[in-house]
Structure formats: structure tokens, C-alpha cells
GUMARDO-159776 format. One record per residue (C-alpha): chain; residue number from 1; x, y, z. Coordinates in nm, 3 decimals. Layout:
BEGIN
  mol  seq       px       py       pz
    A  NUM        X        Y        Z
...
END
This chain:
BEGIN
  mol  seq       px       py       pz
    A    1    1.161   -1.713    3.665
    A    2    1.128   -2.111    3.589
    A    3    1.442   -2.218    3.706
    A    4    1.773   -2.074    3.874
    A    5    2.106   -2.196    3.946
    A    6    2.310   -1.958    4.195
    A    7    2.720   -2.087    4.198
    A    8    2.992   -1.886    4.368
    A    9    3.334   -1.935    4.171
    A   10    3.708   -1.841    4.252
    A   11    3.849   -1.597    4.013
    A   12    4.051   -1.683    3.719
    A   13    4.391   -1.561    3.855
    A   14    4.323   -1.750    4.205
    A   15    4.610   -1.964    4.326
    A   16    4.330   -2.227    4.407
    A   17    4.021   -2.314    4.160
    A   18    3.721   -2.350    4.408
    A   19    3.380   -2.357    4.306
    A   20    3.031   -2.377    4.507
    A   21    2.665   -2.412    4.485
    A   22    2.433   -2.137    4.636
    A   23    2.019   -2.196    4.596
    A   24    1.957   -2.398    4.337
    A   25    1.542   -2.399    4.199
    A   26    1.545   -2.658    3.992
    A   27    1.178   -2.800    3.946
    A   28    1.172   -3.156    3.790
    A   29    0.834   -3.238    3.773
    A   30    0.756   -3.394    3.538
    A   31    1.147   -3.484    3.461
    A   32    1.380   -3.347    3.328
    A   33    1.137   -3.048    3.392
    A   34    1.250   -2.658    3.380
    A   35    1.537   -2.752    3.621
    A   36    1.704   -3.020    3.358
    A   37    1.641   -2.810    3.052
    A   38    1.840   -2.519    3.252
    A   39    2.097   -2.762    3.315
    A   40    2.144   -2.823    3.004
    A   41    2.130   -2.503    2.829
    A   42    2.423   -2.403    3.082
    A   43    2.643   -2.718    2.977
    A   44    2.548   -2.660    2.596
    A   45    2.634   -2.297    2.603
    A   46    2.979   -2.335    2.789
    A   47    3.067   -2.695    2.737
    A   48    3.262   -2.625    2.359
    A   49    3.449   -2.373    2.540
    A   50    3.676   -2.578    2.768
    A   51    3.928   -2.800    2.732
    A   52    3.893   -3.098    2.494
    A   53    4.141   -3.320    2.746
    A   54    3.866   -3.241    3.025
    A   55    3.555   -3.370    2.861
    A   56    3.669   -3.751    2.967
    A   57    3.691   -3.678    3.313
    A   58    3.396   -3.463    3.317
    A   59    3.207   -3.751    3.178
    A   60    3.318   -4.008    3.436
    A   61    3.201   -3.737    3.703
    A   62    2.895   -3.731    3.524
    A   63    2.861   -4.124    3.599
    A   64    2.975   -4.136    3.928
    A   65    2.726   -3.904    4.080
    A   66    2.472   -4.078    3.897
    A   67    2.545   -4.377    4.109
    A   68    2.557   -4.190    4.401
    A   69    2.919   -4.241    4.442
    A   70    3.165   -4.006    4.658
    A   71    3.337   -3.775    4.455
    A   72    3.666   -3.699    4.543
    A   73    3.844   -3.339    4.506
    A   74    3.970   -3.168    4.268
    A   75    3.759   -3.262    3.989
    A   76    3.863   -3.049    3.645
    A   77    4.106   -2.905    3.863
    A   78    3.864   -2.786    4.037
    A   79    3.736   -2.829    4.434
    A   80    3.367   -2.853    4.532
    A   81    3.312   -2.653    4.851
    A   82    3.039   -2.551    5.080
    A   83    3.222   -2.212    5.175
    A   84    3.164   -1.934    4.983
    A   85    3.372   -1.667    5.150
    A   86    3.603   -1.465    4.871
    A   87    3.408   -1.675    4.543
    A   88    3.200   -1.449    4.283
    A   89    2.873   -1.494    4.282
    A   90    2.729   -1.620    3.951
    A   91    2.346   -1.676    3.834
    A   92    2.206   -1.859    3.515
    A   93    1.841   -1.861    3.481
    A   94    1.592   -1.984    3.232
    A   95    1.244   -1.754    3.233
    A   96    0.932   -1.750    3.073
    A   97    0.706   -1.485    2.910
    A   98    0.358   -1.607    2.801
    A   99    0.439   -1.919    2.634
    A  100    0.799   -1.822    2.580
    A  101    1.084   -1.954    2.731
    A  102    1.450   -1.767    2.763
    A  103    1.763   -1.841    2.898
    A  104    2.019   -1.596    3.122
    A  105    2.324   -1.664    3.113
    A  106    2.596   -1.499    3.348
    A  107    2.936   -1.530    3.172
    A  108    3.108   -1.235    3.310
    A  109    3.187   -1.435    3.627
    A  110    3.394   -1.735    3.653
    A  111    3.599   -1.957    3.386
    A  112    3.325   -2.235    3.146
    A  113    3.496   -2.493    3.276
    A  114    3.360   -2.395    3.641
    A  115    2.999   -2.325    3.465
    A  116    3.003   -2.666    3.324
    A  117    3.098   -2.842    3.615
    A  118    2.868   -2.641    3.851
    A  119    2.597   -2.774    3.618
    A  120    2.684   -3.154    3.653
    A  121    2.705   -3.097    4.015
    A  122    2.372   -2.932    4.042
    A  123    2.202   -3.194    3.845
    A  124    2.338   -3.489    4.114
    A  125    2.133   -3.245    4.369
    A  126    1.795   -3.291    4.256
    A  127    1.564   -3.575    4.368
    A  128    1.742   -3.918    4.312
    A  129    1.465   -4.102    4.122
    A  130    1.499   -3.811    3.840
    A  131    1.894   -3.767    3.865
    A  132    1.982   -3.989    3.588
    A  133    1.665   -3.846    3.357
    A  134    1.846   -3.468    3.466
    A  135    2.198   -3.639    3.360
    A  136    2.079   -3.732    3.061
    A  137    1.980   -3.403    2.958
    A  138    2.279   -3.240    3.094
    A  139    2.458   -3.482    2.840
    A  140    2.286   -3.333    2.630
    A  141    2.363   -3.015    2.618
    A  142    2.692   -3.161    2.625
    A  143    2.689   -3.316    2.297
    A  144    2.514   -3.001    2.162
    A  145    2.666   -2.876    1.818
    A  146    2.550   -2.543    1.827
    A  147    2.196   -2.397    1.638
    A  148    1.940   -2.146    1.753
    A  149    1.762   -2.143    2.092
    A  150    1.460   -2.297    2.010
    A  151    1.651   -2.572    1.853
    A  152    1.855   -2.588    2.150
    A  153    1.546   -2.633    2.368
    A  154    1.395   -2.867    2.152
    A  155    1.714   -3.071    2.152
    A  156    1.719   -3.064    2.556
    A  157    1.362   -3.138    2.608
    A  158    1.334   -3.438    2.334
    A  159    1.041   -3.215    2.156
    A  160    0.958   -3.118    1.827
    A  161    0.828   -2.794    1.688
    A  162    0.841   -2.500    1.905
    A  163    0.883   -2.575    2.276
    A  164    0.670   -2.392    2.478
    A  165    0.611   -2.321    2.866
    A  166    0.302   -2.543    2.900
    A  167    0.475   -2.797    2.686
    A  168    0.764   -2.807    2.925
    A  169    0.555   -2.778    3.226
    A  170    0.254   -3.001    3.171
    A  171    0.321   -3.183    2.855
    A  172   -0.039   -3.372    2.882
    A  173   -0.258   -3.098    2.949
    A  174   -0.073   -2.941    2.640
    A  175   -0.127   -3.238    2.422
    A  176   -0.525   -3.260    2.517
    A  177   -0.544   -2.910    2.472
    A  178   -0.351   -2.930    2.120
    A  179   -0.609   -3.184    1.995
    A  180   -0.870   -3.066    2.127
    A  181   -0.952   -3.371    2.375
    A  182   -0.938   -3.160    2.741
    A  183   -1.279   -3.268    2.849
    A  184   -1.314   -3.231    3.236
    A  185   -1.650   -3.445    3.196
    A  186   -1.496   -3.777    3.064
    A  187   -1.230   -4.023    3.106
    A  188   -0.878   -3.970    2.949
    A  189   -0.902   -4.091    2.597
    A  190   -0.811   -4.360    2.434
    A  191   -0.598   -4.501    2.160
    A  192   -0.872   -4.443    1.894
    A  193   -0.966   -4.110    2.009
    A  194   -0.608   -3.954    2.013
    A  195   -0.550   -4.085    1.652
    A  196   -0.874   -3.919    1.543
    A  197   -0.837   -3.638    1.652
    A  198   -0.473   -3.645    1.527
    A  199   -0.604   -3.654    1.201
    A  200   -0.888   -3.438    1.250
    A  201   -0.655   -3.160    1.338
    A  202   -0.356   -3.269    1.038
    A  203   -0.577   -3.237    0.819
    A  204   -0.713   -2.880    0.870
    A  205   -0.362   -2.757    0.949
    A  206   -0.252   -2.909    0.570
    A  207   -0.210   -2.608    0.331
    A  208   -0.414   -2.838    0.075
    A  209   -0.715   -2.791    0.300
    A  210   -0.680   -2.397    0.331
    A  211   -0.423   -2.345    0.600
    A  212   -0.111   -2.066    0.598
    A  213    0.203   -2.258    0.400
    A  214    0.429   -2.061    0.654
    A  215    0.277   -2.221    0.942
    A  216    0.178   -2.543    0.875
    A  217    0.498   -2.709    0.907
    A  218    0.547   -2.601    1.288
    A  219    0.165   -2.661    1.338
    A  220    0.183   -2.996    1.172
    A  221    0.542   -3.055    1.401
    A  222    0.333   -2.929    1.726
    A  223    0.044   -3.219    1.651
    A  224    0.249   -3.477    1.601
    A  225    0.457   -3.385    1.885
    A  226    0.081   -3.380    2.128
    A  227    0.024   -3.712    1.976
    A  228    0.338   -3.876    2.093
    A  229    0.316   -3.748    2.390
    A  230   -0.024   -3.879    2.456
    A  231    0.046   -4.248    2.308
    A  232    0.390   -4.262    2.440
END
């Protein structure tokens, strides 16, 4: 398990729409991190499902607890509690075997409108100087237009290629050890050396220089991607 979000949400036919957040482990580091990719995912896969006339206000929530403002209730008809007593308790997590990451979604539970907002929430919860890089990937997954999961995950974590767990986790020991520059002996390498061994590596993944056509577009996508990271 990478990241969790536990909610607690009033049932449908309540009288009163309440939601509330349970333990939220949401790592960040380095932002938006497993935490803001899960955050996300949640908005992206629930956000088309609620009202169009509540994506303004949800929006403007979005901005307000960016700037740490106080958030009055209802928002989306909806009030933020700290009580959970008679609320269903709902999990969403995003997990990780080998270098593959997978999301968990609980939908049984609870209305997308309360998913959605339980995400914004949650994001405003995480350590301040990476809230508005977390809001920005909850936004995200708010403008998402639908697609596969790996494009979904490369859309939330601004990579390209195939996202992997490392990639997510430790996106510069990933990029050394994609080009081939993790070297525990010297200093972190330069301009020059990351372009060299950019090409170095492009050039041995190029089908005209023997390599699989099927795979040399994602490993061509996965260099390029190690390269940014390391110049950026």
C-alpha cells in the first residue's frame, strides 16, 4: 500500500449530507508524491459523475483551502465533520506490485460527489508548502477526459511513458539509473554528461540500431522522460 485515504460518508437517503475524513497516508515527498497522484485518481474517476452546476463551487473550494482560508459549511451540499458516528466507512487506495502501480477504488459507499469532495479536502491536509503542488494535481484529475490507467497516471504525475513506482517515488535515482549515470563514487553529473548518455542510450534503443519496434517507442518515451527529469 503507497497511499490511503479512509472517509466516512452519510448515506444517500440521509436527511443530512455529512461527510468526514478518517487516516489519511498521503506521502508527498517528493510532491505531488503517491499521496497527490491518489488524490487525483479519486477526483478523475468520480469527478464526471456529479453534477455539472457543482464543478464551480467545487473549484472555488479548491482555491480557498489553497490559501488557507476558513471554509464555511455546507460545501456541495455537503458538511465537513470530525464525527463519524452513523457515516459509512469508505477506503480508496493506490498500491504497488514490483514496479507497478494500481488504484482501489471503493464506490459501493457513498454518493461521487462526497468522493470528490473528500479528495479536495484531503489534499488541503497535507503539508502546506506542497498543498498547492497536491491541488494542482487534484485539478487534474479533475479536468481528466477519460483513457486507460497508465495514461491516467501519466496525466497526474506530469510523466511520459510508463509510470512506474521508482519513477513516482524517487524520480532521480530513476533517471540515473535509466541512463546509466548512478555512480556512488562521483559527483552528480553534469549538463554534458546527461546529454551523452541520453544519446548513448537513444540510440541503442532505436529499432535502426537493432532494438524491438514494439518497444522502442515506450523505451525511447522512458529516456527522454529520465532526461528531463535530470536537466529540469
Amino acid at each position: 500500500m503507497l497511499a490511503e485515504v479512509e472517509t466516512f460518508l452519510s448515506r444517500p437517503i440521509a436527511p443530512t449530507r455529512r461527510v468526514a475524513l478518517g487516516r489519511l497516508e498521503l506521502p508527498v515527498d517528493p510532491a505531488p508524491g503517491f499521496g497527490g497522484i491518489l488524490l487525483g485518481a479519486i477526483t478523475a474517476r468520480f469527478a464526471p459523475e456529479i453534477d455539472p452546476d457543482l464543478h464551480g463551487e467545487l473549484l472555488q473550494l479548491m482555491s480557498q483551502l489553497e490559501s488557507g482560508k476558513s471554509i464555511p459549511q455546507p460545501k456541495l451540499r455537503h458538511r465537513l465533520q470530525e464525527d463519524t458516528v452513523g457515516l459509512q466507512r469508505c477506503v480508496h487506495r493506490v498500491i504497488g506490485d514490483g514496479e507497478h502501480l494500481e488504484f482501489q477504488f471503493e464506490d459501493e459507499q457513498g454518493t461521487p460527489a462526497q468522493h470528490v469532495l473528500c479528495a479536495v479536502y484531503a489534499a488541503a491536509r497535507v503539508p502546506w508548502d506542497v498543498v498547492p503542488a497536491v491541488m494542482s494535481t487534484v485539478h487534474k484529475g479533475l479536468m481528466w477526459q477519460g483513457g486507460s490507467e497508465a495514461a491516467l497516471l501519466a496525466h497526474l504525475s506530469g510523466r511520459s511513458g510508463v509510470v512506474s513506482i521508482s519513477s513516482v517515488g524517487d524520480p532521480i535515482s530513476w533517471a540515473l539509473a535509466t541512463l546509466d549515470l548512478r555512480d556512488p563514487n562521483s559527483a552528480s553529473p553534469s549538463r554534458k554528461d546527461v546529454q551523452r548518455a541520453f544519446r548513448r542510450r537513444l540510440r541503442a534503443a532505436h529499432p535502426d540500431h537493432g532494438a524491438q519496434n514494439d518497444s522502442a517507442a515506450a523505451r525511447i518515451a522512458e529516456l527522454t522522460e529520465a532526461r528531463r527529469i535530470l536537466l529540469g
